[in-house]
N, C-alpha and C positions, 0 to 999 in steps of 0.2 A: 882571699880577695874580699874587699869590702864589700857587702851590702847593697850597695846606694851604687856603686860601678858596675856590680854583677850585671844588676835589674837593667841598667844603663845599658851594659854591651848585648844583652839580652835584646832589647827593644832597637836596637841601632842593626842588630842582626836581622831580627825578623821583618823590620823594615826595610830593609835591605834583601839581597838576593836570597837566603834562606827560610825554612817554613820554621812552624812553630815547635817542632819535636826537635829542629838542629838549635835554637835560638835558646832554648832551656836546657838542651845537655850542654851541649861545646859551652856554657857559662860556667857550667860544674867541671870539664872534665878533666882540666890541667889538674886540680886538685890531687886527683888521684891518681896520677898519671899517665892519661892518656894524651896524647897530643888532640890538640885543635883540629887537623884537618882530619884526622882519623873520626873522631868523635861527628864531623859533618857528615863522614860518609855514613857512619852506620847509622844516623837520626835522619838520614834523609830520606827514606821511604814511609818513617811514619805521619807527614809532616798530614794535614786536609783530612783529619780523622781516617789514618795510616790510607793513603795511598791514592788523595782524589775517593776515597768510600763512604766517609762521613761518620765514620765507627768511632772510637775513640777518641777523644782530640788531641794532636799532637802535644801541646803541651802538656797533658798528662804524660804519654807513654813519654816524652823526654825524661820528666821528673822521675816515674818508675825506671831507668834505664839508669839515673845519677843512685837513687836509692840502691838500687843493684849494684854499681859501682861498691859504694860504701859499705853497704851491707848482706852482700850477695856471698851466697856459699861457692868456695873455692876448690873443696875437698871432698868425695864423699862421705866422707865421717861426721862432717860439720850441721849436723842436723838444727843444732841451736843457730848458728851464722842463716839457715834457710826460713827459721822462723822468726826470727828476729825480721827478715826482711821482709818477710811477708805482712807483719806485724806494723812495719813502716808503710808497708807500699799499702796497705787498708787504711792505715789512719791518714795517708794522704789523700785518698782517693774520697774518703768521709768527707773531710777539710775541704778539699777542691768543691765537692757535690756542693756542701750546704754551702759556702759561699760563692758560687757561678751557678748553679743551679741545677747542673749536668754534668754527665763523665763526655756524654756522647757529644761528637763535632754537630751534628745533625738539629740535636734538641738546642744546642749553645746559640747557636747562629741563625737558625733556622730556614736552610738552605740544605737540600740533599746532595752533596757533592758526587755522589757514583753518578748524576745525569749530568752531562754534559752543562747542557741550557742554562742548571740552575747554578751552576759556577760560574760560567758567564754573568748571569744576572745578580749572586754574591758580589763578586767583585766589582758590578755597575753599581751595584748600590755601596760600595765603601767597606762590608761590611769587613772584610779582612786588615782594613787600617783604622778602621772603628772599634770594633768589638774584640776581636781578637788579641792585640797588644795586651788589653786588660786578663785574658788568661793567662799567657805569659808572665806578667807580672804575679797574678795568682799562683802560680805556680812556684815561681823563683819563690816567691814570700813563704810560702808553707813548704818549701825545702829548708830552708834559712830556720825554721823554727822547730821543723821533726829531726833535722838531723844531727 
């Protein structure tokens, strides 16, 4: 898939009914065979830094979930296929840091999503059609160039 459409249905997703972990896998995951609504299911608990917690932000853990796809050890013998991915999923997660400035949902936004209140007041304030898109695109972009 092109580039420039990935990012596209990426941002058309997460603007749409999906969080940010479904919006950067399901872009990758036909590639490698997973279907569409499959890849929605299992990206969908991580989406609000996994789960409404503010822990990681979804679009990291989407990207590390495509990395695993591609790179992810299949066999126990495959020691090299587990480093190799581990190897991707650090130098994405470097790439994500120093250009957003966090792994974390929490430090990105700056809103603790495990309270209630300050989700409510997130999304009074924009911040998930504002700020957020641009992780996704960070994300989709530094897939597109580790992998």
């Amino acid at each position: 898939m092109d580039a420039q459409i990935r990012k596209a249905l990426a941002i058309e997703r997460f603007l749409g009914p999906y969080n940010c972990a479904q919006s950067v896998f399901s872009a990758f995951a036909p590639e490698f065979g997973l279907e569409e609504a499959t890849a929605l299911k299992i990206a969908g608990a991580f989406g609000a830094g996994l789960a409404y917690t503010g822990e990681t932000c979804g679009a990291v853990t989407g990207a590390l979930m495509v990395i695993g796809l591609k790179h992810g050890k299949a066999s126990p013998e495959d020691e090299e296929a587990k480093e190799r991915c581990y190897a991707k999923a650090k130098m994405f997660m470097e790439r994500f840091q120093a250009r957003c400035g966090a792994l974390q949902c929490r430090q990105l936004i700056g809103y603790d999503l495990s309270r209630p209140e300050e989700v409510q007041s997130a999304k009074a304030a924009g911040i998930f059609t504002e700020r957020c898109p641009d992780f996704v695109l960070a994300a989709i972009e530094i897939l597109e160039e580790i992998l």
